[in-house]
C-alpha positions in Angstrom: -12.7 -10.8 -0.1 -14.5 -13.1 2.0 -16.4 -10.9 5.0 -13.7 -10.5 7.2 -14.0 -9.3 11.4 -11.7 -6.7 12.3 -12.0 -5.9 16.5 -11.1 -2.2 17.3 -10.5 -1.6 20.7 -10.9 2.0 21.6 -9.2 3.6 24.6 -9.2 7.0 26.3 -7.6 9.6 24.5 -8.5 12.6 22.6 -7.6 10.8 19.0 -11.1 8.6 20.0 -12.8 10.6 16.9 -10.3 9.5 14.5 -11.3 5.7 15.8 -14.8 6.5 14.3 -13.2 7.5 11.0 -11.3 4.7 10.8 -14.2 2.2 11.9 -16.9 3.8 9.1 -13.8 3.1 6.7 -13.4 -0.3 8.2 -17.3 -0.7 7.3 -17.0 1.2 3.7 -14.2 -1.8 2.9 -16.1 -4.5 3.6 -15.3 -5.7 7.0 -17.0 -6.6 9.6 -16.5 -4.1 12.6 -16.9 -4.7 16.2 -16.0 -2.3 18.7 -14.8 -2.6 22.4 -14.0 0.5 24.3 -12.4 0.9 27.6 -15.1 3.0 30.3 -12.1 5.8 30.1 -13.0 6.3 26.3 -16.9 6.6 26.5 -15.7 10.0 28.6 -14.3 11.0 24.8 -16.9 9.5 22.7 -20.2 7.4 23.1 -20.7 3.7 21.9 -23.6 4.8 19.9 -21.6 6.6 17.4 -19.7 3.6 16.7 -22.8 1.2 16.4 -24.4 3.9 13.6 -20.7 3.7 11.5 -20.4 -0.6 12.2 -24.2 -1.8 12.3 -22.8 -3.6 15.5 -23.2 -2.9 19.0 -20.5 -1.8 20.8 -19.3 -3.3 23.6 -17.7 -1.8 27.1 -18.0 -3.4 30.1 -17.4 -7.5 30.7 -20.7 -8.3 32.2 -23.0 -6.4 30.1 -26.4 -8.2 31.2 -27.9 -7.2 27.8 -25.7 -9.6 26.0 -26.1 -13.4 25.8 -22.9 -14.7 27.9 -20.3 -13.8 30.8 -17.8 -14.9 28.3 -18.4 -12.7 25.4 -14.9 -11.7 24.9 -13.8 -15.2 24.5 -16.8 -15.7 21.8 -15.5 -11.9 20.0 -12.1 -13.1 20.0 -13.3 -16.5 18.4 -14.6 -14.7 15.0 -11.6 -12.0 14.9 -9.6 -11.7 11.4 -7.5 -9.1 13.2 -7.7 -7.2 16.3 -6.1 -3.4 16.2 -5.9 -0.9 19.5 -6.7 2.9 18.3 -6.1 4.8 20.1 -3.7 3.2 22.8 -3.2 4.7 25.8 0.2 3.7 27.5 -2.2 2.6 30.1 -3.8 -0.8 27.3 0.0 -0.8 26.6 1.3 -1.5 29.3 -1.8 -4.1 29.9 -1.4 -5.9 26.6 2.4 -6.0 27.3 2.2 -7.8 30.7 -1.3 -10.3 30.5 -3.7 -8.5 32.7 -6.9 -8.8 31.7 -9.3 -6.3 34.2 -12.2 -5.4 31.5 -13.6 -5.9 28.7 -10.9 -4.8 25.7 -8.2 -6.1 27.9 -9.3 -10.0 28.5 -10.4 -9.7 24.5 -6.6 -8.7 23.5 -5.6 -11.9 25.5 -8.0 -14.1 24.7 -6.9 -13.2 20.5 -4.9 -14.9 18.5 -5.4 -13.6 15.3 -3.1 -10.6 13.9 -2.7 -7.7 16.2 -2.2 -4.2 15.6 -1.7 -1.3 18.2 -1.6 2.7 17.4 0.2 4.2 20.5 -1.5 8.1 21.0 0.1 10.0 24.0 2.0 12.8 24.9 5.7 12.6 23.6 7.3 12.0 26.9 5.0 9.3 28.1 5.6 7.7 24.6 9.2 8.0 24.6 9.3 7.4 28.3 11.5 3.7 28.7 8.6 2.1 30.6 6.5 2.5 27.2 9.1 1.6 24.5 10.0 -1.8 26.7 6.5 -2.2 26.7 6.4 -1.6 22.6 9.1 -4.0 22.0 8.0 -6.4 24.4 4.1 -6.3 22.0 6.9 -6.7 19.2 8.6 -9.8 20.1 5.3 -11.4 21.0 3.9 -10.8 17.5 2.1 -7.5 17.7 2.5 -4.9 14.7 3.3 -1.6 16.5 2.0 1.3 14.2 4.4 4.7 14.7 2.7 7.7 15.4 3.3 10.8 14.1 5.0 14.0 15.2 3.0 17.2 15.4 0.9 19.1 17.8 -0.6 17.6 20.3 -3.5 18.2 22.8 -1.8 18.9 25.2 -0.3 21.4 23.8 3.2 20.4 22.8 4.7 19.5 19.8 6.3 16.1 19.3 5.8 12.4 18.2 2.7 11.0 19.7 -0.3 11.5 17.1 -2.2 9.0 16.2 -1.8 7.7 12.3 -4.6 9.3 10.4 -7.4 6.8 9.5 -6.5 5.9 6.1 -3.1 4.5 7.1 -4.4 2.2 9.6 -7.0 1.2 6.9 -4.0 0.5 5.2 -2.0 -1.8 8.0 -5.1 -3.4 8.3 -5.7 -4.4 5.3 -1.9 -5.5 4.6 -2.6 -7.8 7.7 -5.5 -9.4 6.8 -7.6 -8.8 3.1 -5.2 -10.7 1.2 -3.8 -14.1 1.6 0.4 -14.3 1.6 0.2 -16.2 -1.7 3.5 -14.0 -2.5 5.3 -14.8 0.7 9.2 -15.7 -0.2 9.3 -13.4 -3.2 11.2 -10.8 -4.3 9.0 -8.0 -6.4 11.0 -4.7 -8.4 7.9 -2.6 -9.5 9.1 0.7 -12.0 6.2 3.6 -11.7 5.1 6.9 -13.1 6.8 9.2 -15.9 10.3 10.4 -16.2 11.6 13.6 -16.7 14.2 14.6 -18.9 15.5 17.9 -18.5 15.9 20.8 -21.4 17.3 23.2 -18.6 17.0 24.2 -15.3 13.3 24.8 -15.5 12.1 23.0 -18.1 11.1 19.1 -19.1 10.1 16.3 -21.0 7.4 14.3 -19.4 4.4 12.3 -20.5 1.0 12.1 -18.9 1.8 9.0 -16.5 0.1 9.7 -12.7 1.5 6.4 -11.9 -1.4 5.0 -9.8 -1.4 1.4 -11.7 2.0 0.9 -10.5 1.7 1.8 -7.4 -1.2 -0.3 -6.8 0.5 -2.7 -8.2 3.3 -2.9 -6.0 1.0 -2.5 -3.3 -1.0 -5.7 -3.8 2.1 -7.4 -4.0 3.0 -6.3 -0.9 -0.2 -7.3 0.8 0.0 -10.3 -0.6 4.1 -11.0 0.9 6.2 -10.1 -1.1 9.1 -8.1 -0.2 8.6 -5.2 -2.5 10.9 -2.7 -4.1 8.7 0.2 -5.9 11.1 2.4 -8.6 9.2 4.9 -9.1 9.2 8.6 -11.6 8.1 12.1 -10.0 4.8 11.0 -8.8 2.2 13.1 -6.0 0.5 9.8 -4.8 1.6 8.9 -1.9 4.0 5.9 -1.2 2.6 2.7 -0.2 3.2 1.3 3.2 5.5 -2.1 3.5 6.9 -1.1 0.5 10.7 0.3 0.1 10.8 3.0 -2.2 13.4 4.2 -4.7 12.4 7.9 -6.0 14.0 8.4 -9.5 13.8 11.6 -11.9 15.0 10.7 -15.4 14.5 7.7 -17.4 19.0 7.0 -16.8 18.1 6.6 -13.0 15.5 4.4 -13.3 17.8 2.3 -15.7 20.4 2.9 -13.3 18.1 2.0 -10.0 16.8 -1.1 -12.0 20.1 -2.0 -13.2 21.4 -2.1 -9.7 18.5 -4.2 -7.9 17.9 -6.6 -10.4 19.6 -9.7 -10.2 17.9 -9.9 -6.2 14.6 -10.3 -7.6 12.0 -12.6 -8.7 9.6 -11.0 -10.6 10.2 -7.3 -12.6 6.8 -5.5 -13.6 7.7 -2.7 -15.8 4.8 -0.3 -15.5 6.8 3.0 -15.7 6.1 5.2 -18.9 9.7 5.7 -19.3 10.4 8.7 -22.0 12.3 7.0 -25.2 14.2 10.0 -26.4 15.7 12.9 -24.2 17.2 16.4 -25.1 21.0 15.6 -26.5 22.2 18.7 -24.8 21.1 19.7 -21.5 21.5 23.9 -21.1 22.8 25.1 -18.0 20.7 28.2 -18.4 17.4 29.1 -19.0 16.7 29.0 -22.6 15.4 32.2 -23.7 12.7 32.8 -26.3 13.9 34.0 -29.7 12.1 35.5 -32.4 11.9 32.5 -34.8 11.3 28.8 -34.2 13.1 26.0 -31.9 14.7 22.7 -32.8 15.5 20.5 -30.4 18.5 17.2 -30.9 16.6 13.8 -29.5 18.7 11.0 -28.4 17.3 8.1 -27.6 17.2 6.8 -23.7 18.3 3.4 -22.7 15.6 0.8 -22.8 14.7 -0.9 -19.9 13.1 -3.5 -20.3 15.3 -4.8 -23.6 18.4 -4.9 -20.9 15.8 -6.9 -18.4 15.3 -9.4 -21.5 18.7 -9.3 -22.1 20.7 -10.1 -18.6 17.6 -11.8 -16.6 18.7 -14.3 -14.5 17.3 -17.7 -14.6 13.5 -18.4 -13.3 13.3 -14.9 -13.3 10.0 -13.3 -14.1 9.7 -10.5 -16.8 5.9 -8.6 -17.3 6.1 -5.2 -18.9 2.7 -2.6 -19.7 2.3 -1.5 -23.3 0.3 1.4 -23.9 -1.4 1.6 -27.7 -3.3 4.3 -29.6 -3.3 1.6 -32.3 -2.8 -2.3 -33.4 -3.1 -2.8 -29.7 -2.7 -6.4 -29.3 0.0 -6.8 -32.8 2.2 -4.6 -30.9 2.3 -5.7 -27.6 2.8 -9.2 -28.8 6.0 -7.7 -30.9 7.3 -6.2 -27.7 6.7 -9.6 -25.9 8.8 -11.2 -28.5 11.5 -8.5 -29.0 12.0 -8.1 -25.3 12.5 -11.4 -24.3 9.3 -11.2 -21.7 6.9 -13.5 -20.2 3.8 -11.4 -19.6 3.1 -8.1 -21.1 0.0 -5.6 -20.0 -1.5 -4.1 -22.9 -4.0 -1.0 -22.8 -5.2 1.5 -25.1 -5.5 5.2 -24.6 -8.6 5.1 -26.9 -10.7 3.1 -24.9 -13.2 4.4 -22.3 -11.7 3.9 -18.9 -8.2 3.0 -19.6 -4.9 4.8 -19.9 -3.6 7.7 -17.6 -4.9 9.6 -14.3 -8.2 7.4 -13.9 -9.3 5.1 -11.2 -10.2 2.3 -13.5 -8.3 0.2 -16.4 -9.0 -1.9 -19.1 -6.2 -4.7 -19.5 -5.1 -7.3 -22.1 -2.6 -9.7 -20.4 -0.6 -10.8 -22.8 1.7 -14.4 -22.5 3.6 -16.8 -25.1 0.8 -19.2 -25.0 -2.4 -16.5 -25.4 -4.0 -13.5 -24.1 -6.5 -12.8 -21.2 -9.3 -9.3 -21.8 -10.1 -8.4 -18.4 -12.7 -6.1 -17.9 -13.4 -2.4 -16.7 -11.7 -2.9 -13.2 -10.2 0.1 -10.8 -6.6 -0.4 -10.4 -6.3 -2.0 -7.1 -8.5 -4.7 -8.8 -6.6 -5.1 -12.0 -3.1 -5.1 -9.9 -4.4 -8.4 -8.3 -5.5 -9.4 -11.7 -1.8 -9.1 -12.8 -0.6 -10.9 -9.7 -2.4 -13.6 -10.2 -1.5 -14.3 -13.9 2.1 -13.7 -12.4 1.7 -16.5 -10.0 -0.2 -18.7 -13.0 2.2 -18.2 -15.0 5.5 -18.9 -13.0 4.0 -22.5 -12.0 3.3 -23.6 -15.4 7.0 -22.4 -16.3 
C-alpha cells in the first residue's frame, strides 16, 4: 500500500480513549494519521497523546499561530485518503449534516472530498432522537459511510444502542474505504470457508482441523477490493468480515445446498472450505454409548462440491478451488484441476513450515491450465490478494 492519510476528527465524548486505540492502529497499518479534535474533546483527552500514537501534531483550534497558514484545514483536507469522525457527538453531526463550518474539524469535514466515515457515540435517546437520524441519512445521501454503534452500557448509565464500534472495526471500515483499489467493482464473488461437521449423534462429529482464516481473508480482500461478496462458510470462531454477507453452514450437504442455490449469480467461486468427503451413513438419534469391544462405523461419501461447480458452471464463470497435500503436491492438484473442470486451483502442503491449518501465514502454489506460480511465505491477508490478483489475470487472458 502506498502511504495513505487518514484524518480522524475527534469530538467530545467519553469513547475519546477508544479514538487513541484506533489512531495507534491507524499508525501500526501503515497510514498516515492526523488528528483534529474539537476544544470539547481536549476536556476528555489531551492532543499530546495522539501526537505520541501518530508522530503528527494534532491539531485543535483554526488559527493555531504555531502552524504555517490561516488555511490549514484547506491544506489537511488537500492530502486526505479518507476522513472518519470518532467519536461523533450529535453536536459534529448535526454540523457535518447542515455546512457549518465554526472550528477547526468542522471547516476540515467541508473542505474534504475524499471518503468520509462518521461513528455516532451518544446516549440512546439523543441517537435515536429524529433530529439525529435525519441528520444520519441526510450524511448518507450526500456520500458519507455512517458506522452503527453498538448496544450496551453506556456512561451515562443506561443501557442501549449508542457505543462507539470498538477500534478494530473502524480499522476495518477504513481500510474497506481506502487500502485497496476497487479493481473488483461489478463482481459477484461466492467464497466456501472452514470445516464441516457431520454428525455421529447428538453430541458427537466428524470434523477436520480447518480454522478457516484463509477463506475468510479471502473473501475479505475481495470485498475491499468491490466486489459484492457472498462468504459460505463451516462452524468457524473468527469473526465475520464486514461488507461481506454471510451464509453460516454446518455439514458438508448445506454447504452443497447453500452453494448450489447461489451459484448461477456469481462470477467468480473460490472453494477454500475443507469440506469432509465421507460422513456417518446412519446418524443415531441417541447418544452412542460405549461398549465393551470395538466400534465400526458405515462412511458414505458426501457430495462434491466443486465437481458439480465444474459440471453446471455457467459461461465466463470463474472456478479456483484450494488443494491441500501431504504428498505429490503439485501432481495432484493439477489432476483435480483437470477432473474438476477448474480454472485456478490453490495448492498447499501440510508438511511445509508455515502452511496448512490455524497459522497466520501460508505458502501457496497457484495452479492454472497454462502453468503454475510458488508464492512465498505470506500471512493470509497477503496471499488472499495474491489469489485475487491471479483471479483478475486470469479472467482477462480468458
Amino acid at each position: 500500500m502506498d502511504k495513505k492519510t487518514v484524518v480522524v476528527g475527534v469530538t467530545g465524548g467519553i469513547a475519546c480513549y477508544k479514538a487513541a486505540a484506533l489512531c495507534s492502529k491507524l499508525t501500526q497499518r501503515g497510514y498516515n494519521v492526523e488528528v483534529v479534535l474539537t476544544k470539547n474533546a481536549t476536556e476528555f483527552i489531551g492532543p499530546h497523546t495522539f501526537e505520541s500514537l501518530t508522530h503528527n501534531r494534532a491539531m485543535v483550534d483554526t488559527f493555531d499561530r504555531n502552524f504555517q497558514s490561516h488555511v490549514e484545514h484547506v491544506a489537511l483536507a488537500d492530502k486526505a485518503d479518507a476522513l472518519i469522525v470518532a467519536p461523533a457527538t450529535a453536536n459534529i453531526i448535526a454540523k457535518a449534516a447542515h455546512g457549518i463550518a465554526d472550528d477547526m474539524l468542522s471547516t476540515t469535514i467541508l473542505a474534504c472530498d475524499c471518503p468520509k466515515l462518521i461513528a455516532p457515540a451518544m446516549n440512546t435517546r439523543m441517537y435515536e432522537n429524529p433530529v439525529t437520524q435525519d441528520n444520519l441519512a441526510t450524511l448518507r445521501r450526500y456520500g458519507w459511510e455512517v458506522i452503527e454503534p453498538a448496544s450496551g452500557h453506556l456512561a451515562c448509565g443506561t443501557v442501549g444502542k449508542g457505543k462507539m464500534p470498538e477500534p478494530e472495526d473502524l480499522l476495518e471500515a477504513v481500510d474497506h474505504a481506502v487500502r485497496y483499489g476497487k479493481d473488483l467493482q461489478g463482481l459477484k464473488v461466492l467464497v466456501t470457508a472452514g470445516p464441516t461437521q457431520e454428525a455421529l449423534d447428538p453430541v458427537r462429529f466428524i470434523t477436520n482441523h480447518s480454522t478457516g482464516k484463509m477463506g475468510y481473508e479471502v473473501a475479505r480482500a475481495a470485498a475491499a477490493r468491490g466486489a459484492q461478496v457472498v462468504l459460505v462458510s463451516g462452524p468457524v470462531s473468527l469473526k465475520p468480515p464486514a461488507y461481506v454477507e454471510l451464509v453460516p453452514v454446518t455439514s458438508a450437504l448445506e454447504m452443497f445446498e447453500a452453494v448450489k442455490a447461489r451459484s448461477a449469480g456469481q462470477d467468480v467461486i473460490i472453494k477454500t472450505a475443507a469440506v469432509a468427503d465421507y460422513r456417518p451413513a446412519q446418524v443415531s438419534g441417541e447418544k452412542m454409548k460405549k461398549s465393551g469391544g470395538g466400534l465400526s462405523l458405515a462412511l458414505e461419501r458426501t457430495d462434491d462440491i466443486l465437481g458439480w461447480l465444474g459440471q453446471n458452471r455457467r459461461e465466463g464463470q470463474f472456478l479456483c478451488g484450494f488443494s491441500m497435500e501431504t504428498e505429490n503436491l503439485l501432481e495432484n492438484s493439477r489432476a483435480k484441476l483437470a477432473k474438476k473442470n477448474l480454472d485456478m486451483i490453490c495448492a498447499n502442503s501440510l508438511r511445509q513450515e508455515g502452511a496448512g491449518f490455524g497459522g497466520e501465514t501460508n505458502v501457496l502454489t497457484l495452479i492454472t491450465r497454462s502453468g503454475e506460480e510458488e508464492l512465498p511465505k505470506m500471512s493470509k491477508e497477503d496471499a488472499a490478494h495474491r489469489v485475487l490478483d491471479a483471479v483478475l489475470r486470469e479472467r482477462g487472458n480468458g
